[in-house]
One Martini backbone bead per residue (centre of mass of N, CA, C, O) as a GRO file, in nm:
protein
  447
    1UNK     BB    1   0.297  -0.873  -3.224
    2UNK     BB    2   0.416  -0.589  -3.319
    3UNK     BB    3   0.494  -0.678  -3.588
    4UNK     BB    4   0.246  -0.709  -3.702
    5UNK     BB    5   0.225  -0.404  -3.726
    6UNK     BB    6   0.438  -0.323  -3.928
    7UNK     BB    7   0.344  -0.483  -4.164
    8UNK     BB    8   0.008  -0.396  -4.192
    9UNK     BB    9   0.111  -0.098  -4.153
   10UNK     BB   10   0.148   0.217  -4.176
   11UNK     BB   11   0.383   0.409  -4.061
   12UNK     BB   12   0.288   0.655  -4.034
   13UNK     BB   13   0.052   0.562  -3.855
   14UNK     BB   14   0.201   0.390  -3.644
   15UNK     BB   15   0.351   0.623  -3.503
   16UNK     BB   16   0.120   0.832  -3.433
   17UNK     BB   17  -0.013   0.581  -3.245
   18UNK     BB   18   0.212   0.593  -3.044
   19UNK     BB   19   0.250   0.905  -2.982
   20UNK     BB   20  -0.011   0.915  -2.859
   21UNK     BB   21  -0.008   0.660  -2.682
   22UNK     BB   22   0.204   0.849  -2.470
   23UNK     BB   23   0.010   0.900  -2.254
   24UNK     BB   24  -0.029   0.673  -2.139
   25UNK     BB   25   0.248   0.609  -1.999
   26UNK     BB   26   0.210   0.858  -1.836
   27UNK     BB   27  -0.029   0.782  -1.687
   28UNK     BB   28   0.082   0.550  -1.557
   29UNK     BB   29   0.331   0.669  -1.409
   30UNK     BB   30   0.210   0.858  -1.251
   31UNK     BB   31  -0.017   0.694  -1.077
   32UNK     BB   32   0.260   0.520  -0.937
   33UNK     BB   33   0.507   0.705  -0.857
   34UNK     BB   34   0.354   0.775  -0.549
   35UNK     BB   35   0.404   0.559  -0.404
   36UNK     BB   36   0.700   0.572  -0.331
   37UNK     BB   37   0.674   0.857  -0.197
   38UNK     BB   38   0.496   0.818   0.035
   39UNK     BB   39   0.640   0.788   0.314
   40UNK     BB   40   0.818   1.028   0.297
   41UNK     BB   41   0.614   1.267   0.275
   42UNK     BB   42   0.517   1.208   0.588
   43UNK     BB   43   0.758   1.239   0.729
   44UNK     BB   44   0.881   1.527   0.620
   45UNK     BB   45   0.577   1.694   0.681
   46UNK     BB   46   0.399   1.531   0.947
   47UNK     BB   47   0.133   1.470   0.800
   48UNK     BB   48  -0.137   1.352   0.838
   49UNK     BB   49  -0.353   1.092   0.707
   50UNK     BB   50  -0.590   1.289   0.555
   51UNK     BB   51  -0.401   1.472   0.443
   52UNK     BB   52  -0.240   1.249   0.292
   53UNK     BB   53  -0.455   1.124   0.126
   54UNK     BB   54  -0.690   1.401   0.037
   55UNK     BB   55  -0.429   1.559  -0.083
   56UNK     BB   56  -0.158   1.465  -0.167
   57UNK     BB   57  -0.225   1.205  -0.289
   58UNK     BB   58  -0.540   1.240  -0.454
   59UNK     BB   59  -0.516   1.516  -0.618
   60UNK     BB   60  -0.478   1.400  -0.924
   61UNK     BB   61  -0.757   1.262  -0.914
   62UNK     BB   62  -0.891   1.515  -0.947
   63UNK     BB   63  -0.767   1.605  -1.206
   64UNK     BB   64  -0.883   1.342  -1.357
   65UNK     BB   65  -1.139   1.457  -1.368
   66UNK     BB   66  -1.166   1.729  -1.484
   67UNK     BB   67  -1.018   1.702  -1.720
   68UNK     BB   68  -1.231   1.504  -1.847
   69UNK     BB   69  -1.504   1.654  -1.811
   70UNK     BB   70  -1.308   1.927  -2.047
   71UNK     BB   71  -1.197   1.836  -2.265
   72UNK     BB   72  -1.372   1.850  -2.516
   73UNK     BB   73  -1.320   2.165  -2.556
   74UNK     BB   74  -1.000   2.152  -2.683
   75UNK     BB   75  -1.025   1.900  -2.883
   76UNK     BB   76  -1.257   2.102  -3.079
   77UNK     BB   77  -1.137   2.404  -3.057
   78UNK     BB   78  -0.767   2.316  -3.118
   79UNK     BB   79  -0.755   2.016  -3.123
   80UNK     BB   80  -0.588   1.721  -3.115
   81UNK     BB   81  -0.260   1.821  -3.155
   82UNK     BB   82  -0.260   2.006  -2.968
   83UNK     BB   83  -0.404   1.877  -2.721
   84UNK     BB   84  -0.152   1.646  -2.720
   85UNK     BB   85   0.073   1.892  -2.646
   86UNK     BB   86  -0.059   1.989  -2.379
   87UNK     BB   87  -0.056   1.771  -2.237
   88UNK     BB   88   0.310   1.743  -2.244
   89UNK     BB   89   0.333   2.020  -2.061
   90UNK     BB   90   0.175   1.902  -1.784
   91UNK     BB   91   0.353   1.658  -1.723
   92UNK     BB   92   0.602   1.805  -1.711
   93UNK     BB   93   0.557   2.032  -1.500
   94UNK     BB   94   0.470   1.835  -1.272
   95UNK     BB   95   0.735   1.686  -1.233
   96UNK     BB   96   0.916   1.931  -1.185
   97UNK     BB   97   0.737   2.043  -0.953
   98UNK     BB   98   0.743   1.791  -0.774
   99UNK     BB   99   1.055   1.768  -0.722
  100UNK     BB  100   1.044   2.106  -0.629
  101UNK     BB  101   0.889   2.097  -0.373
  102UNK     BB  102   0.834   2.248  -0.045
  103UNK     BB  103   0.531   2.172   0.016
  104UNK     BB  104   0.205   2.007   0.017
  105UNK     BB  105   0.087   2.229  -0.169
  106UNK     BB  106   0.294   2.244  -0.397
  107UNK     BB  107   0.245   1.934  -0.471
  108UNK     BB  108  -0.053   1.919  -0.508
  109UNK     BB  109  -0.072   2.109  -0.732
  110UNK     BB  110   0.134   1.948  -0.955
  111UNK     BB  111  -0.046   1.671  -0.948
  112UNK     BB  112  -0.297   1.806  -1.080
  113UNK     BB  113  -0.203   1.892  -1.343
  114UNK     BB  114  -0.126   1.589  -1.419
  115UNK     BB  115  -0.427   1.525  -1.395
  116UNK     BB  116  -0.524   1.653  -1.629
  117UNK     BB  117  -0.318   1.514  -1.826
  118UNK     BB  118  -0.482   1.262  -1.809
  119UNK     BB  119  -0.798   1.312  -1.841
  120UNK     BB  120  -0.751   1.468  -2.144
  121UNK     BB  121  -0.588   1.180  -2.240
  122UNK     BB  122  -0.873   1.031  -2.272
  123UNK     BB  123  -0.988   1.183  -2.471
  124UNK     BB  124  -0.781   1.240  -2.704
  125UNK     BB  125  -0.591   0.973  -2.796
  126UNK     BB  126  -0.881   0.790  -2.854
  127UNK     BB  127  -0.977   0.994  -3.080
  128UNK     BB  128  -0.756   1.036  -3.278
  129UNK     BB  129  -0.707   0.730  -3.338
  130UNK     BB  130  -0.999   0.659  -3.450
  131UNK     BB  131  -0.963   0.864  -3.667
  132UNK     BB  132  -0.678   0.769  -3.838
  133UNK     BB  133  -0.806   0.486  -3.855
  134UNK     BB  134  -0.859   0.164  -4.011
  135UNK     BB  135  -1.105  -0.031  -3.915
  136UNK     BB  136  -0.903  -0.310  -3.931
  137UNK     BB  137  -0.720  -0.115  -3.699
  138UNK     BB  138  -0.825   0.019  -3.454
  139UNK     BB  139  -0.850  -0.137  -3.215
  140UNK     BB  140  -0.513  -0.176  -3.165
  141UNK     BB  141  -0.439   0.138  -3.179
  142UNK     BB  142  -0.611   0.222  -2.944
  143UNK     BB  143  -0.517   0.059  -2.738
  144UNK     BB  144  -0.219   0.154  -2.713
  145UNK     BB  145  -0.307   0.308  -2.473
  146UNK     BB  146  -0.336   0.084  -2.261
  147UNK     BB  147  -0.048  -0.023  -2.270
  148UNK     BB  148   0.113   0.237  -2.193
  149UNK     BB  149   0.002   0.231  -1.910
  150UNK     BB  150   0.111  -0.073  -1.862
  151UNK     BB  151   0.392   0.017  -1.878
  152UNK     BB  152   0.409   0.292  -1.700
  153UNK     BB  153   0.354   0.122  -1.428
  154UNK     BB  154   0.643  -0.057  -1.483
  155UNK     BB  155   0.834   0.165  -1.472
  156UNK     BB  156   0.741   0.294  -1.188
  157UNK     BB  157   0.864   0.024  -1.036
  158UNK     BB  158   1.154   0.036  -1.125
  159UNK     BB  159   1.233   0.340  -1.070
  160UNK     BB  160   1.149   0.320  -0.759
  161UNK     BB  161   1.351   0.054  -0.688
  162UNK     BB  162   1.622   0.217  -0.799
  163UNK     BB  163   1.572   0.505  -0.625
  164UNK     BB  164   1.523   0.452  -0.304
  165UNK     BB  165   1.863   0.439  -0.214
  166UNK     BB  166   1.982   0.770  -0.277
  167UNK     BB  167   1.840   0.904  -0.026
  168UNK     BB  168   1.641   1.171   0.148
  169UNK     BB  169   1.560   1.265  -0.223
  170UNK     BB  170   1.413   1.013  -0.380
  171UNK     BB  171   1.150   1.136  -0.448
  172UNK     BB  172   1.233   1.336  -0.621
  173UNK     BB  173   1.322   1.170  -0.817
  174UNK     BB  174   1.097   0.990  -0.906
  175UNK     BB  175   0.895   1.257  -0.945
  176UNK     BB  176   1.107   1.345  -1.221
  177UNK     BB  177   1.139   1.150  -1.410
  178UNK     BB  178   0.896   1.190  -1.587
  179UNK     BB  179   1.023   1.439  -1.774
  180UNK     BB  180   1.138   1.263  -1.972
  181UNK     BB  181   0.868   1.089  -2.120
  182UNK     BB  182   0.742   1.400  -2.148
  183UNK     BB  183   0.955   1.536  -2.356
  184UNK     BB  184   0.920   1.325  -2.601
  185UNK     BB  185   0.611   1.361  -2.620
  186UNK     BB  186   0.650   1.692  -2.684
  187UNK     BB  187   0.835   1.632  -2.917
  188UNK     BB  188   0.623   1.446  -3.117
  189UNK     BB  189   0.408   1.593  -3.169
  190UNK     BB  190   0.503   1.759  -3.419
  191UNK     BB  191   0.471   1.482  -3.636
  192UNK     BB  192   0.160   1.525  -3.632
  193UNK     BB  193  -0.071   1.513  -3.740
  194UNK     BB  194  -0.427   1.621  -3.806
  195UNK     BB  195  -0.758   1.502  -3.803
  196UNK     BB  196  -0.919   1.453  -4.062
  197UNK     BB  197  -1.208   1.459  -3.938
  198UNK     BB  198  -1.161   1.758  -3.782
  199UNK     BB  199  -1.127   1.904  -4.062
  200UNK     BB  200  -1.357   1.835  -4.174
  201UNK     BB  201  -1.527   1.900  -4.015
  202UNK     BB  202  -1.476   2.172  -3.814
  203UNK     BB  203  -1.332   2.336  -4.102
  204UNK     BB  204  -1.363   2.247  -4.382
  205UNK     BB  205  -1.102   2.056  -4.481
  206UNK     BB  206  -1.071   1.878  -4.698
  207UNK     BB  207  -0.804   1.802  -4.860
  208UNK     BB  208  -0.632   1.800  -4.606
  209UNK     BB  209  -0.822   1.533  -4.510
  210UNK     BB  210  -0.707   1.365  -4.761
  211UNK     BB  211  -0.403   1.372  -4.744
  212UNK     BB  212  -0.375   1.247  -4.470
  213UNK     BB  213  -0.509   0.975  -4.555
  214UNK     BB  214  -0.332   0.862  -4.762
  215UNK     BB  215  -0.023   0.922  -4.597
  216UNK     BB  216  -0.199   0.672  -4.367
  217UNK     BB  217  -0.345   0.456  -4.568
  218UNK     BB  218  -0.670   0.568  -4.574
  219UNK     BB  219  -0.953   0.563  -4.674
  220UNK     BB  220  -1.150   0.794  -4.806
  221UNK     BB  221  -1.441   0.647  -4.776
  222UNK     BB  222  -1.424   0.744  -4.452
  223UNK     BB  223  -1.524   1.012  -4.503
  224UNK     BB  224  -1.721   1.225  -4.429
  225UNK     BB  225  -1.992   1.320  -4.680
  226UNK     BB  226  -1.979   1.676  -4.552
  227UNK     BB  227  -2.053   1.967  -4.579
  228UNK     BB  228  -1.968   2.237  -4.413
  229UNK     BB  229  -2.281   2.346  -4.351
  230UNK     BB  230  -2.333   2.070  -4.212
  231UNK     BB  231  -2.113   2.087  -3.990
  232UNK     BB  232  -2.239   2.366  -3.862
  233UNK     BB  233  -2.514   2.253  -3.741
  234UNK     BB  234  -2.337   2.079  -3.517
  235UNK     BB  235  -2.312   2.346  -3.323
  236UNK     BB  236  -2.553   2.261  -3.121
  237UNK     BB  237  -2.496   1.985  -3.047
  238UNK     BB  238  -2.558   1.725  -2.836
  239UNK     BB  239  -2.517   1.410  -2.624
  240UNK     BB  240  -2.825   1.490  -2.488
  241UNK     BB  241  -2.976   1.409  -2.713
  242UNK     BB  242  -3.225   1.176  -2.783
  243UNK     BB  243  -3.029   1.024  -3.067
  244UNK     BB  244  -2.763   0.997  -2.859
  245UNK     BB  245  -2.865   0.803  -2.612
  246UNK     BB  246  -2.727   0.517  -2.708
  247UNK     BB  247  -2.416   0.576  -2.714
  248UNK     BB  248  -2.444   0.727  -2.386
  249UNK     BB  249  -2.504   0.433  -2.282
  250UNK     BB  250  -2.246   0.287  -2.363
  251UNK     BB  251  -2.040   0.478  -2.229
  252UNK     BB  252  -2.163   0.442  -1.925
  253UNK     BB  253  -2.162   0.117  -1.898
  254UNK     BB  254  -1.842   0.075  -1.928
  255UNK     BB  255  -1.759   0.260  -1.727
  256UNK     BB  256  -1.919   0.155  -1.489
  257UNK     BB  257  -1.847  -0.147  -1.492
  258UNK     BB  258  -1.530  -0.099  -1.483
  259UNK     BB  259  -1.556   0.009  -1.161
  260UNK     BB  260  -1.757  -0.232  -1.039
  261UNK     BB  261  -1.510  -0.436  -1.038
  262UNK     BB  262  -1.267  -0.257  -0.854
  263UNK     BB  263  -0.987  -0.193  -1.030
  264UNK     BB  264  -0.875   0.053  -0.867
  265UNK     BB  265  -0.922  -0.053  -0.566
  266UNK     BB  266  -0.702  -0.252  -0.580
  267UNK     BB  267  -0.444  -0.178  -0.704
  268UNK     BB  268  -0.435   0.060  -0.429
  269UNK     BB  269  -0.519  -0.204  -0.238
  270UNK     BB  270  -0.331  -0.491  -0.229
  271UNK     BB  271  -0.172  -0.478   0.028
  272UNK     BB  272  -0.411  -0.482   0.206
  273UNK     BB  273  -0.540  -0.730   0.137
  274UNK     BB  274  -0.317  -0.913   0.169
  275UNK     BB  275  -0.291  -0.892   0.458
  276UNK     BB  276  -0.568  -1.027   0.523
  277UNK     BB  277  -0.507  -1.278   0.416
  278UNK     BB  278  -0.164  -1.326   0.560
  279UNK     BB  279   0.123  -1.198   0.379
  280UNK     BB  280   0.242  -0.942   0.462
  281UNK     BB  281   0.546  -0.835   0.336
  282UNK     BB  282   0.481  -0.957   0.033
  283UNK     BB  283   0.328  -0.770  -0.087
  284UNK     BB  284   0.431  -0.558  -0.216
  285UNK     BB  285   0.567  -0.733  -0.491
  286UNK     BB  286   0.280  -0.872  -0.554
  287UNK     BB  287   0.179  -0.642  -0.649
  288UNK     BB  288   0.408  -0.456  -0.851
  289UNK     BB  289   0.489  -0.722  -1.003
  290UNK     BB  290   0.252  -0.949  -1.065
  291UNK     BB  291   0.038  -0.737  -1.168
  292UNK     BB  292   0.226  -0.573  -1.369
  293UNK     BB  293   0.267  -0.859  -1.560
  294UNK     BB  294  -0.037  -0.946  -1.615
  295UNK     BB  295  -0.118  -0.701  -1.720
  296UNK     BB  296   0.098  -0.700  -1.959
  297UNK     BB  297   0.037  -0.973  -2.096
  298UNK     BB  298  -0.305  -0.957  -2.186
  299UNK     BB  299  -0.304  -0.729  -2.293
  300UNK     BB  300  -0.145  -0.790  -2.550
  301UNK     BB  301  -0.385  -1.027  -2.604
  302UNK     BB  302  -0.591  -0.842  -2.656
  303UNK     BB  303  -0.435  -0.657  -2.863
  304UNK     BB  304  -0.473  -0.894  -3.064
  305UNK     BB  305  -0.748  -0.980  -3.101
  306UNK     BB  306  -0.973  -0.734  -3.100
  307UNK     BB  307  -0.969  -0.727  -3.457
  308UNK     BB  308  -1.034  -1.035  -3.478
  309UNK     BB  309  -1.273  -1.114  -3.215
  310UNK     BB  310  -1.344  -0.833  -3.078
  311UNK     BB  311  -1.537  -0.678  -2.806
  312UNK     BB  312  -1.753  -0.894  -2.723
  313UNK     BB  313  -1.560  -1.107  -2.668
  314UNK     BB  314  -1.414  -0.981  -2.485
  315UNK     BB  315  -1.622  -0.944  -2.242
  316UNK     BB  316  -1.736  -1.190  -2.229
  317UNK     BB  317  -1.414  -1.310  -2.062
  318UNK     BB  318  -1.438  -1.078  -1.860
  319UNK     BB  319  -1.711  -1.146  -1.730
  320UNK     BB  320  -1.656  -1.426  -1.635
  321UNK     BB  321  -1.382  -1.402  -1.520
  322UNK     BB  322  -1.472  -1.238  -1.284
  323UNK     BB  323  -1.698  -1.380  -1.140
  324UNK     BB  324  -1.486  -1.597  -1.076
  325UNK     BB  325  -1.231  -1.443  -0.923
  326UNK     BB  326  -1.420  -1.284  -0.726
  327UNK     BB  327  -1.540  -1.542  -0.595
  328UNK     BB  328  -1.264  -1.677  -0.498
  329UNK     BB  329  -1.240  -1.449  -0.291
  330UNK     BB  330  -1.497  -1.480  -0.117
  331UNK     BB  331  -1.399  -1.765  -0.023
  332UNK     BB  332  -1.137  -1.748   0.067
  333UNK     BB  333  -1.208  -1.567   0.294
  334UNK     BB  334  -1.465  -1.714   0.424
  335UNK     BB  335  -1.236  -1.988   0.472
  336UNK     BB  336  -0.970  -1.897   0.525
  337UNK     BB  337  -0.731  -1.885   0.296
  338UNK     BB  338  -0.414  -1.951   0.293
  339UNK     BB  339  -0.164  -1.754   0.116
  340UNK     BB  340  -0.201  -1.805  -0.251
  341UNK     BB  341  -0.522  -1.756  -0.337
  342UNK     BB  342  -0.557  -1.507  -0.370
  343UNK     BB  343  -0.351  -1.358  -0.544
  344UNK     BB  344  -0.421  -1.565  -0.772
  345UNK     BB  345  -0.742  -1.467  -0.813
  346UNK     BB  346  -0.630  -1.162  -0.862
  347UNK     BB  347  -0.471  -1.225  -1.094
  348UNK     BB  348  -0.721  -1.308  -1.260
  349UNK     BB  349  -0.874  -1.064  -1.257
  350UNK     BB  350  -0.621  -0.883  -1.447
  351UNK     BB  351  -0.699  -1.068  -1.661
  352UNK     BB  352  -0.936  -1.013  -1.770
  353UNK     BB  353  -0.941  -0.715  -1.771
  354UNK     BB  354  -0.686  -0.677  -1.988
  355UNK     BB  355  -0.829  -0.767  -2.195
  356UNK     BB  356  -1.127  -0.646  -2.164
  357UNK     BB  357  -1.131  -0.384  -2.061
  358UNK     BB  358  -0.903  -0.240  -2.069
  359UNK     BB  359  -0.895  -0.266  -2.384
  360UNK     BB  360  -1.214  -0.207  -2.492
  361UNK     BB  361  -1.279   0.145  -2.347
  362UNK     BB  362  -1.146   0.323  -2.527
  363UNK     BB  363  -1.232   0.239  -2.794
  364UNK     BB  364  -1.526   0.252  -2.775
  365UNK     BB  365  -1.583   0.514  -2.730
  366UNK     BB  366  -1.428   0.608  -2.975
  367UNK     BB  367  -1.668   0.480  -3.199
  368UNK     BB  368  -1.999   0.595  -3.107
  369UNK     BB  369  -1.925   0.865  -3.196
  370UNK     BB  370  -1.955   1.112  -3.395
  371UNK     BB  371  -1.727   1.349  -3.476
  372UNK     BB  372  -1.871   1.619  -3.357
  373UNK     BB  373  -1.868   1.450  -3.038
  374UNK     BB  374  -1.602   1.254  -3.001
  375UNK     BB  375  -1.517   1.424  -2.735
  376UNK     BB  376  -1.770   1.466  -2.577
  377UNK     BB  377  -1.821   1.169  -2.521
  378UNK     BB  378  -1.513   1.086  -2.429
  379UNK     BB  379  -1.594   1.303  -2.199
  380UNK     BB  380  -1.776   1.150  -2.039
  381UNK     BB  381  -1.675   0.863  -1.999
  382UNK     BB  382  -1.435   0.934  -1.867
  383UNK     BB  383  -1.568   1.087  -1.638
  384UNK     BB  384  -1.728   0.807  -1.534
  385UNK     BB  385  -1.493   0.659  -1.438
  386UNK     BB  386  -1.316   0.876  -1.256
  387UNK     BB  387  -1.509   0.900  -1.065
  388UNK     BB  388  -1.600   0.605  -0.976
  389UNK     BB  389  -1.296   0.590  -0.902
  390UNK     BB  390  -1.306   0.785  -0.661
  391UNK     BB  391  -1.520   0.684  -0.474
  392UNK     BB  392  -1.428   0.388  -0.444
  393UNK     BB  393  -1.149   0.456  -0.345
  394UNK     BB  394  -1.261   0.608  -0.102
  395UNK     BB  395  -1.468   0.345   0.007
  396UNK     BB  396  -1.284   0.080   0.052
  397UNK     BB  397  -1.173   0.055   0.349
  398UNK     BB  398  -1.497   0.099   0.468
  399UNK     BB  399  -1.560  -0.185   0.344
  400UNK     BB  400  -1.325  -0.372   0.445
  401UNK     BB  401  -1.438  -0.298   0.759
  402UNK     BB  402  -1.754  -0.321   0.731
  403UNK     BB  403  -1.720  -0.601   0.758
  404UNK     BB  404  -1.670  -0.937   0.860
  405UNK     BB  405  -1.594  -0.996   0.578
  406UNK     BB  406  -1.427  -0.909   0.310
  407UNK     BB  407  -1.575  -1.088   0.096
  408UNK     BB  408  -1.841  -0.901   0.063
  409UNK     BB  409  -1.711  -0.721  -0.157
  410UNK     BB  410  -1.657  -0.947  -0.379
  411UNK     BB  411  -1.956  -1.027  -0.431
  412UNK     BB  412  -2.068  -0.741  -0.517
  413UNK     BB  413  -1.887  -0.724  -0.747
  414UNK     BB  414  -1.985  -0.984  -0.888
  415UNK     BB  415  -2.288  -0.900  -0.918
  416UNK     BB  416  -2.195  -0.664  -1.122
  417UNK     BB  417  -2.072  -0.864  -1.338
  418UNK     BB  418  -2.377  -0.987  -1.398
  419UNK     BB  419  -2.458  -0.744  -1.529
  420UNK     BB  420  -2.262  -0.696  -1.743
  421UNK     BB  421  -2.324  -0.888  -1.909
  422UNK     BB  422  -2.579  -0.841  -1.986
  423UNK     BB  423  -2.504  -0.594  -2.153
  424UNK     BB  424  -2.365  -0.714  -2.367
  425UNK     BB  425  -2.579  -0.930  -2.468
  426UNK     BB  426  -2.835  -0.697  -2.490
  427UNK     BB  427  -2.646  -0.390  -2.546
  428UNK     BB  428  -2.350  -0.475  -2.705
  429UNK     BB  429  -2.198  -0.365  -2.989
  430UNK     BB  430  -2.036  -0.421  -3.260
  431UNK     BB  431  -1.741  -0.282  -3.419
  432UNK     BB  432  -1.568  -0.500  -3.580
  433UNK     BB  433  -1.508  -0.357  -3.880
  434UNK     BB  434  -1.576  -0.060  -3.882
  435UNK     BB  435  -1.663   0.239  -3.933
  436UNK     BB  436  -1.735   0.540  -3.817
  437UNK     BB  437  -2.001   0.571  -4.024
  438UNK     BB  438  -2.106   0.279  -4.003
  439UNK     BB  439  -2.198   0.316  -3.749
  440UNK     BB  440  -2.381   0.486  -3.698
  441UNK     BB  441  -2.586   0.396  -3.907
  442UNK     BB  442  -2.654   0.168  -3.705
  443UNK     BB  443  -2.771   0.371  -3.505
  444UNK     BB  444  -2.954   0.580  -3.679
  445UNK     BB  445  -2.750   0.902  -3.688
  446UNK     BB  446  -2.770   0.993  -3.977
  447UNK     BB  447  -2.838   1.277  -4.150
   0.00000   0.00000   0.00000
């Protein structure tokens, strides 16, 4: 699948989309190294179960709410290749830091960091490349930042593997190989372009954004055609404006039921789960190696798909997929069925979300708004993603020990998913193959 990338797409635009989407693989990375080290930390440290969980695990969650939050200032700032530059600035430092770190709370504050670049590049780098991409490769270039998350969560399965018996201080490896990953996406930053469409708006320099138009092989006739003068009107507009309400409720939706399918709170509790179903010793591999391949397989069949049969049609399969693997865990737990029947259901779960949502929720988002607010756009999507991400998995375990059977937890998220159908059908537009001003257009929100 990714020869076809090289084959039809611009080499210099190829890398650049690669290179931005490395913020992804970092995002992955960060999320799940701190699993390896969890229980050393709390042994070494003597810290409560609260205190372990509240500060030292979930830290960097609560840095890429913030991050997200306010991405959208540095990305319309000081531009989208600066601010993917500091991204990588930040996870390099978290990295290093959290390394050689002291004490639970000069840890807990390394790993903050870590989560502001993960918030900050939820921003940027699909804001970036669906930027500098060509109509017909947007959704697949776009994608390349979910793949790389889902690189990023299996390297980092892999390294925690590796080094789990290297001695007392294997976390301090664990959490500091990231420097490695971090450092390299922080030297390619510098070859990269700026994204033409940020130069035109908000620079007012046409010239240069379209020179860099040409040398990534992107049609100039994509380029929004307004003046200096025009650009400057929209230094007042905000994306909470009447007439920007319809892509603002498109971002809020597909993020929010993005969290509403439970995958965030799987992901992170998949050995609980486990153990409720029966599998005892076994879950551990089953989470980190089974998850972690379904997940990137189906991925690639996203990403191969997005930009063939559209992001709706991938929704579509998505939330169908939801419903039927979340109802069969539910009926699984409340039927006691032991053995592998969860995890199988659990499996098909992961790989719905991986075509369907994983694939298309930074696309969309990075689609729907106008160039001079699509910073802000998508941190808005993206902070409604993280905030729900921390909530759900805040009160997960309260959720699945306060039923009688963990099973009506799963049934809820399947109504959840009833609920996504919906908006699919009827209030999710197709943007496949649209330029992003010809989106706009459909929207009736152009100048």
């Amino acid at each position: 699948m990714l020869n076809t990338y090289c084959m039809k797409t611009n080499r210099y635009l190829l890398v650049s989309s690669v290179v931005a989407a490395l913020g992804g693989l970092l995002f992955g990375f960060d999320t799940v190294v701190i699993s390896g080290a969890d229980q050393q930390l709390q042994a070494l440290w003597g810290t409560s179960d609260l205190f372990h969980g509240s500060v030292v695990m979930s830290m960097a969650l609560w840095g890429t709410v913030i991050g997200a939050l306010f991405g959208g200032y540095p990305t319309d700032r000081f531009g989208r290749k600066k601010t993917l530059f500091w991204i990588g600035v930040l996870y390099f430092v978290s990295a290093m830091g959290s390394a050689f770190a002291w004490d639970p709370w000069s840890f807990a504050i390394f790993r903050f960091v870590g989560g502001l670049g993960i918030g900050i590049s939820t921003v940027a780098a699909p804001a970036y490349i669906s930027e500098i991409a060509p109509a017909d490769q947007r959704g697949k270039l776009v994608a390349l930042y979910q793949f790389n998350i889902v690189f990023g969560i299996l390297l980092a399965f892999v390294s925690n593997y590796l080094l789990k018996d290297i001695g007392e201080n294997a976390w301090r490896w664990m959490v500091g190989m990231e420097a490695l990953p971090a450092f390299i996406y922080l030297a390619s930053t510098f070859s990269l372009p700026e994204s033409p469409r940020w130069l035109y708006v908000h620079k007012g320099d046409r010239e240069a954004a379209v020179a860099i138009l040409k040398k990534i092989g992107t049609d100039e006739k994509e380029l929004v055609m307004a003046t200096k003068d025009e650009a400057a009107q929209h230094a007042s507009e905000s994306i909470f404006q009447g007439k920007y309400r319809f892509p603002l409720m498109l971002a809020f939706f597909i993020a929010f039921f993005n969290q509403m399918s439970g995958i965030n709170a799987f992901l992170y509790y998949a050995p609980r789960i486990f153990e409720a179903a029966g599998l005892g010793a076994s879950s551990a591999l089953l989470s980190s190696i089974g998850i972690g391949i379904t997940n990137m397989v189906f991925t690639l069949l996203g990403l191969y798909l997005i930009d063939k049969v559209g992001r709706k049609v991938l929704m579509y399969i998505c939330s169908f997929g939801y419903i039927i693997s979340l109802s069969l865990v539910g009926i699984a737990f409340y039927q006691q069925w032991q053995g592998m029947a969860v995890p199988i259901f659990l499996f098909l779960f992961i790989a719905a979300h991986a075509i369907g949502q994983g694939t298309v929720i930074w696309v969309f988002i990075s689609e729907v708004f106008p160039t001079h607010l699509r910073a802000f756009g998508q941190s808005f999507g993206s902070s409604t993603h993280w905030v729900l991400a921390a909530l759900v998995t805040l009160f997960m375990p309260a959720l699945l020990s306060g039923f009688s059977s963990p099973g009506m937890v799963f049934f809820i998220f399947a109504g959840m998913m009833v609920l996504q159908l919906v908006f699919v059908i009827f209030m999710m537009p197709e943007t496949k193959g649209r330029s992003l001003e010809e989106i706009q257009q459909d929207f009736g929100i152009t100048k």
